[in-house]
Structures are given as structure tokens and as C-alpha cells.
N, C-alpha and C positions, 0 to 999 in steps of 0.2 A: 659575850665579848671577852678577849682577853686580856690580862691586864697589859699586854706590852700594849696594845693599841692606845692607851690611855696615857702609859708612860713615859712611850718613847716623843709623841707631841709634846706632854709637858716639859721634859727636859730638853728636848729640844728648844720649846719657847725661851726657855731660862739661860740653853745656852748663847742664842741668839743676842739676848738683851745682855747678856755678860760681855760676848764680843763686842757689841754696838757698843756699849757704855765702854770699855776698852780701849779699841781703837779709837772710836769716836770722841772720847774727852780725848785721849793722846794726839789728835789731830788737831783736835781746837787748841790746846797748849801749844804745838809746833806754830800754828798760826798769830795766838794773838799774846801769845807769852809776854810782849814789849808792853801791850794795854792792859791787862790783869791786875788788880788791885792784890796786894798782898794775900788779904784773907780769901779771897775768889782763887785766886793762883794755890792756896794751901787745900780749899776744896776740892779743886780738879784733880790734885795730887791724891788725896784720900780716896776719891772715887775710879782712878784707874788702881788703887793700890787695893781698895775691895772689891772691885769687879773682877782684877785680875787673879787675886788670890783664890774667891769664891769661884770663878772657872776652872782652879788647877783642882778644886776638889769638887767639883761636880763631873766633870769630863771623867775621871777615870769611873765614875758611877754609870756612865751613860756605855760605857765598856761592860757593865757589869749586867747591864741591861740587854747589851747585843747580847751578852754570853748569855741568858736566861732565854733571850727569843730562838736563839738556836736552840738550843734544849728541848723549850716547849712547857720548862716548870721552872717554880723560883727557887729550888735549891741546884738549876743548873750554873745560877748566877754568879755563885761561890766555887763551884768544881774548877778546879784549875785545867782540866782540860779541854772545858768549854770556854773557856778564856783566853787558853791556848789558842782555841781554835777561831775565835773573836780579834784575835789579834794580828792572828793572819787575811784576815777578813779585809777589802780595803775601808767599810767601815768602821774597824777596829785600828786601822794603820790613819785614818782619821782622826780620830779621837784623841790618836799618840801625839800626835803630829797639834793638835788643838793643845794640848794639854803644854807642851814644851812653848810654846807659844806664851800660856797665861803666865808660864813661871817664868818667861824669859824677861817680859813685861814688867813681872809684881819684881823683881829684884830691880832692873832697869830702874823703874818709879822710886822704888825704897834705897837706891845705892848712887847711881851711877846717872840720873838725868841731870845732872850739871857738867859734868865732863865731857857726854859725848850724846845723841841723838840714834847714833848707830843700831845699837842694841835693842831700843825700843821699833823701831823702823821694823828689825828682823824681828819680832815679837810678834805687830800688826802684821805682817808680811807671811809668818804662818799660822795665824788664826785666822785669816782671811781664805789661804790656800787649804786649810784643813775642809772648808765646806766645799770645795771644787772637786775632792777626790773619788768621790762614791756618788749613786744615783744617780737622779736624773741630769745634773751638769756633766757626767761625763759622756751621755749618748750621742754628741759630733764632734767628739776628741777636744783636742787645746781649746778650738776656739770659743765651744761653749765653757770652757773651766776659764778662760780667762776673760769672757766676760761676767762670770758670777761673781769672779775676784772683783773686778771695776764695780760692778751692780752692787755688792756689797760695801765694798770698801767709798762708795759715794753714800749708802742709807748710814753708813757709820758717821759719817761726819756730821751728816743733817742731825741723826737720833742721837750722838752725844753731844753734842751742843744746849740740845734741851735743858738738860736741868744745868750746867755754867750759867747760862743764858737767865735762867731765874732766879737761881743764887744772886746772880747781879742784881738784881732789882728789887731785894733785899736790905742791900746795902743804902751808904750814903752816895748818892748818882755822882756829885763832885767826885768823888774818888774812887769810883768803879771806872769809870770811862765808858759807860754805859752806852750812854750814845754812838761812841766814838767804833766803839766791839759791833755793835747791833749792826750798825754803817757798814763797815769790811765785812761783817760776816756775811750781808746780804748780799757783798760783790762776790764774794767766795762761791756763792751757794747758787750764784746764775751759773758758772763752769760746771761744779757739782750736779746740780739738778741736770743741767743737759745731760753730762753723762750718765747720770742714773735714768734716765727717761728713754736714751737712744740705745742702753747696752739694755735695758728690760725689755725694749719691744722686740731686739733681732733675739734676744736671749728666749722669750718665749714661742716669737714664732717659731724659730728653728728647734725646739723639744716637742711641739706639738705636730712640725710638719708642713705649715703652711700657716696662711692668712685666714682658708674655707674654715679647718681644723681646730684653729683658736677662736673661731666665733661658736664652735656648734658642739667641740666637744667640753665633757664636764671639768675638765682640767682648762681649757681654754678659757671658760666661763669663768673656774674662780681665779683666776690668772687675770681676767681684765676688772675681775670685782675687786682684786687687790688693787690693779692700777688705777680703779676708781677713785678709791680711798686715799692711795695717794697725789690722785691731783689732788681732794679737797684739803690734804695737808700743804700739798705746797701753793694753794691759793689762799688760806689763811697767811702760810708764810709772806706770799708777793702782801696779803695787806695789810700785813705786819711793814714791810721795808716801806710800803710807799704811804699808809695814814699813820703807824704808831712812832716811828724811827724818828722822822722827820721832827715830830715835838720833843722828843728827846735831848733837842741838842739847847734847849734852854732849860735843862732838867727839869719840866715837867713832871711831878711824883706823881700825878693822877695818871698818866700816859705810861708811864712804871708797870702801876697796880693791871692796867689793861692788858701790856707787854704777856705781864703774868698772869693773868687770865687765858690770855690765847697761849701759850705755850702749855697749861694745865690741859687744856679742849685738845689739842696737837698730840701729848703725851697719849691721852683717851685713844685716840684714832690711831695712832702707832699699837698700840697693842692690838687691837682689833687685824692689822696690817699683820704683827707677829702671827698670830694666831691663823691666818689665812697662810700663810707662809710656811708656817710648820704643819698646816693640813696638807697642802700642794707636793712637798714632799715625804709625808709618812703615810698618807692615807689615799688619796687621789692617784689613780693610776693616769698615765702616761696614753691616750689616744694609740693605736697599732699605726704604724704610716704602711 
């Protein structure tokens, strides 16, 4: 085996979870900015400000990797002219395009998110579009790249939420707003989930070809073992809003600790989700239509 096949999943996985944690805390902040407790509000900062930094230096790695799989050895990795040629590659004009994103973001978070919103918007806006450019989302033009942008940009909000969400239940419940967060957030996350649910199903029927296709070929298979996974994420969620939420609002600390438990379990299965995800694309070929 060689090593790109090892590689190019891993940092993919990585760069996934840098985007999610990214976009996704920067989404929860646009959202519930007004009920954030101070030190919750200074955490979410920190974690788009290392998500987005650690993306502006892995990305150009993940370039250094295309340039080596071309080649065929890992001193192609470094040759400038295989980098050259990685760059004109559209998963190399990916990567560029990822990469201006995290830095647009890490300064946005570290400078300018009190002034304006703008900046960071365009940040998420092409780190979302940099995974639409290359492979399998581009095989029915726009309409599959824009729904990968929707499909993603809805796992972003669910998967950066996760750890705010814990962080709160850390704190002291009177002045988290814990209740108050968990409440909106689960009204958020009914629009959210539809969308992620209805742009995943047209999204994979139409890469594999059909409804026959998605049940029978090996990409359709782990295509619906991902969506397995995630209903059991978003059925823990629904019993998260409708048994743990609800005791929340008399701050409950025991109901807290539980909170935090099921988002620990949620985190588990999202990786697992990651890792099916970065197989579907690096490894798993595409059914012939």
C-alpha cells in the first residue's frame, strides 16, 4: 500500500474537523452571541482562532501531499515542479482556496469580529466551497457542489456546537444560560437537520446514479452506513431537546452532567461519521452509471 493512501484520509479527516470546528463554532457564535456567558463566549473564540490557524498550516501540507502522489515518491513532495503541477490541479486550486479561507477566518476571530460579521461569513463561505471543487461533488456540475456546500455547511453547525455546548455545562448553569442555549439551539437544529438530511439524500443519489445503485453499489452501501450513523446522532440529539433540555430550565446540575455525557457519546459517533466520509471520498470509487 502506499503511503498516500494512508495520508491523504488522515488529513483529510483533520481537515474536515478543522473546517467543522471553524465554521461550526463561528455559526454558533452568529447565533447565540446575545446568551453566551463571558467565559463560554472567550472559549468559542479560542477554538475558531485554533481550528482556523491549525487549517492555514495543514492545508498547504495536504498540497504537499497531492504534489508527492503525483510523483509517486516523497521526495516529489518538496520538487517545486510537482507542486507546480499540484497547483494547477483543481485539487490543488482546492486546497488554495481552503487555505485563504482559515486565514481569512483566524484574523476575522483575532481582529475584526466586533466590527463587522462580513469577513468571517466569507471565510466559512470558502472553506465550505473549497470541498465542492474537485471529485466526486463535481460529477453533476453546480448542482451537486451546491449541495455539498448546504450538506456541509448544516454538519458544521451541528458538529461545532458540540464542544460550546459542553463547555457550558461546566460552568455555573445561572450564568451560562444553559437552558436558555440548549432550547434555541434545538429550534436551530430542526431547519439544520432537514437540510442536512434532504441535500444528503439527492446528494448521494445523484453521485451514485440512482435509488437501484445506492442500495447495491459499495459506495452506496457506505453512503447509507454514514447516514446510519447519523440518524443515531441526531436521535440522541431529538432526546437530548425533548428529556434533558426541559430540566434544564430549573438548573438541574444532575441533568448538566447527563447533557455532557450524551454530547461525549455524539463526539464518539461523529468521528466514526468523519472517517466514513473521508473513506467515500479518497478510497471508494464512484459506481460506472
Amino acid at each position: 500500500m502506499e503511503i498516500w493512501a494512508i495520508l491523504a484520509p488522515l488529513f483529510k479527516v483533520l481537515l474536515y474537523v478543522l473546517s467543522f470546528l471553524t465554521v461550526g463554532t463561528g455559526l454558533f457564535i452568529f447565533h447565540f452571541r446575545s446568551l453566551l456567558s463571558a467565559p463560554t463566549y472567550s472559549y468559542c473564540r479560542k477554538l475558531v482562532s485554533r481550528s482556523s490557524l491549525t487549517g492555514s498550516i495543514v492545508a498547504p501540507l495536504l498540497l504537499l501531499i497531492t504534489a508527492g502522489n503525483i510523483g509517486g515518491d516523497l521526495q516529489s513532495s518538496i520538487e517545486p515542479l510537482m507542486i507546480s503541477i499540484a497547483l494547477s490541479s483543481k485539487a490543488g486550486q482546492s486546497v488554495l482556496i481552503l487555505f485563504f479561507g482559515f486565514l481569512i477566518v483566524f484574523f476575522w476571530i483575532a481582529f475584526f469580529h466586533k466590527q463587522s460579521l462580513l469577513p468571517g461569513a466569507l471565510g466559512f463561505a470558502l472553506i465550505l466551497l473549497s470541498f465542492s471543487l474537485y471529485g466526486h461533488s463535481t460529477i453533476n456540475g453546480f448542482s451537486s457542489q451546491l449541495l455539498i456546500v448546504l450538506h456541509l455547511g448544516t454538519i458544521s453547525f451541528w458538529v461545532g456546537s458540540f464542544l460550546p455546548l459542553r463547555y457550558s455545562t461546566l460552568g455555573k448553569m445561572e450564568e451560562e444560560n444553559l437552558f436558555q442555549v440548549a432550547h434555541r439551539f434545538g429550534v436551530c437544529a430542526v431547519y439544520y437537520i432537514g437540510l442536512l438530511l434532504i441535500s444528503g439524500l439527492i446528494l448521494g443519489t445523484i453521485l451514485v446514479g440512482g435509488i437501484e445503485q445506492l442500495l447495491t453499489s459499495d459506495y452506496g452501501k457506505a453512503f447509507l452506513l454514514k447516514l446510519g450513523f447519523v440518524t443515531i446522532l441526531l436521535g440522541l440529539g431529538a432526546l437530548n431537546k425533548f428529556r434533558l433540555v426541559p430540566q434544564l430550565e430549573n438548573n438541574n446540575f444532575s441533568y448538566a452532567m447527563k447533557l455532557r455525557k450524551s454530547i461525549n457519546i455524539e463526539i464518539c459517533i461523529l468521528f466514526i461519521i468523519l472517517v466514513i466520509s473521508s473513506l467515500l471520498t479518497t478510497s471508494i470509487e464512484l459506481p460506472l452509471k
